[in-house]
N, C-alpha and C positions, 0 to 999 in steps of 0.2 A: 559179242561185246565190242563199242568201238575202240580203237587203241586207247589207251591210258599212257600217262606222263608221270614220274615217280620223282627221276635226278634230272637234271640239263644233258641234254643231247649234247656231244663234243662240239657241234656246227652251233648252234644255238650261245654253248657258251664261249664261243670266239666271236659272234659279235656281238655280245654283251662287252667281252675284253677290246673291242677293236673303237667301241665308245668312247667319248670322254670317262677321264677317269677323275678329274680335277674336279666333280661339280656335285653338289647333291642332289642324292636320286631318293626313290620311293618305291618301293617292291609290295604291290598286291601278290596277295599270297590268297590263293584259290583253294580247299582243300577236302577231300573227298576218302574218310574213313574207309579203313575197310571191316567188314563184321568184328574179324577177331585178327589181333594183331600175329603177324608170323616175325619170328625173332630167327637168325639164324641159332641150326645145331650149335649147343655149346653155351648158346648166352646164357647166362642167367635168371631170364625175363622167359629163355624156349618155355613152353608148354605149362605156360603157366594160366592162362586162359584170360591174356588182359583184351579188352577188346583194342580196335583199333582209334579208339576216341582215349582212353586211359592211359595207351602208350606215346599217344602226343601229345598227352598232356605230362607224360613223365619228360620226353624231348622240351616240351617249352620250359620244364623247370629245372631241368639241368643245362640248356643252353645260356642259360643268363649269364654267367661268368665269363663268356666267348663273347655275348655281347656287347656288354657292359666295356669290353676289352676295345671293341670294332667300334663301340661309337651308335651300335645303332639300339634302336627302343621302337617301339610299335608307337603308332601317332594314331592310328584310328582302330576300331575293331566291333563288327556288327554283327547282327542274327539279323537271316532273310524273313522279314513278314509277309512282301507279295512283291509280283511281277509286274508291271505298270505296263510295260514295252517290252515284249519278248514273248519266248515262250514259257509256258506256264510254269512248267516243270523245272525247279532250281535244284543241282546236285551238288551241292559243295554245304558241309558241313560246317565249316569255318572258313569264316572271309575277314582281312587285317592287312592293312598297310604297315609295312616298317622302314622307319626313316635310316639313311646310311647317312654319313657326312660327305662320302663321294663313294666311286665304285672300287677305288681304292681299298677303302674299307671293309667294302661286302668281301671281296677277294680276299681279303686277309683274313677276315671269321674263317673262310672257307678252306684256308689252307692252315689255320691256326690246330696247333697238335692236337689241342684237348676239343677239336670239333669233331674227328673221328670217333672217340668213343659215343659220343651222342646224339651224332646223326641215325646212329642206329634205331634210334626210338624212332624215329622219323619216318623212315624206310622200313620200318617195319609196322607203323601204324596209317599208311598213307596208298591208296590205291588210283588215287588220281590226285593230280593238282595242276593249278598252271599259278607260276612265279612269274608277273612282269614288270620289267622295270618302267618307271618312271623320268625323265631329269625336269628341271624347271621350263616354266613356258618363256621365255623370251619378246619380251614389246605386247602391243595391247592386244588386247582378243578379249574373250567371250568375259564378259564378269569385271576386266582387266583393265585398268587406266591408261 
């Protein structure tokens, strides 16, 4: 299997931090189920047979209050129909952009107390994803005045 991507790599998320942090950004979130979710020993949720589609969806409905807090809300959010340009095969289960007001923000969901308890849905419903940031485009280009 090729590697998988879960949390942020420590190097990954220094320059994320090394960015502006004053400017709004936009996070595609890429995200790749896994069968059945694994909860660590002890939780709650262990062995209870959620798959890994039920436990992120129990993470997006308890993380709202953390959001709500950071400013940020999802601005788009799609199902793959087909591949136009690429290759055929699409593995990501849920694909959504969420708007921060800057990376200030995002940083502070991330470090906000009540994110720990419900990242866990998260990580434990998630066997692959890739998070990338966005900031705005700057002078004309493609689309752009």
């Amino acid at each position: 299997m090729a590697e998988t991507f879960i949390d942020p790599s420590r190097e990954n998320f220094n320059t994320f931090k090394a960015l502006p942090r004053d400017t709004p950004i936009h996070m595609l979130n890429l995200i790749r189920f896994k069968p059945y979710a694994t909860y660590p020993d002890g939780h709650e949720l262990a062995g209870k047979g959620l798959t890994g589609a039920e436990a992120y969806k129990e993470y997006m409905r308890t993380i709202q209050p953390v959001l709500e807090r950071s400013g940020g809300h999802i601005v788009w959010a799609g199902g793959f129909e087909a591949m136009v340009t690429g290759p055929a095969d699409w593995e990501w289960d849920e694909t959504f952009v969420m708007a921060y007001p800057d990376a200030t923000a995002f940083m502070g969901m991330v470090k906000d107390p009540d994110y720990a308890p419900v990242v866990v849905h998260r990580q434990a419903a998630v066997l692959d994803s890739r998070l990338v940031r966005f900031g705005p485009k700057a002078g004309p280009g493609f689309g752009l005045p």
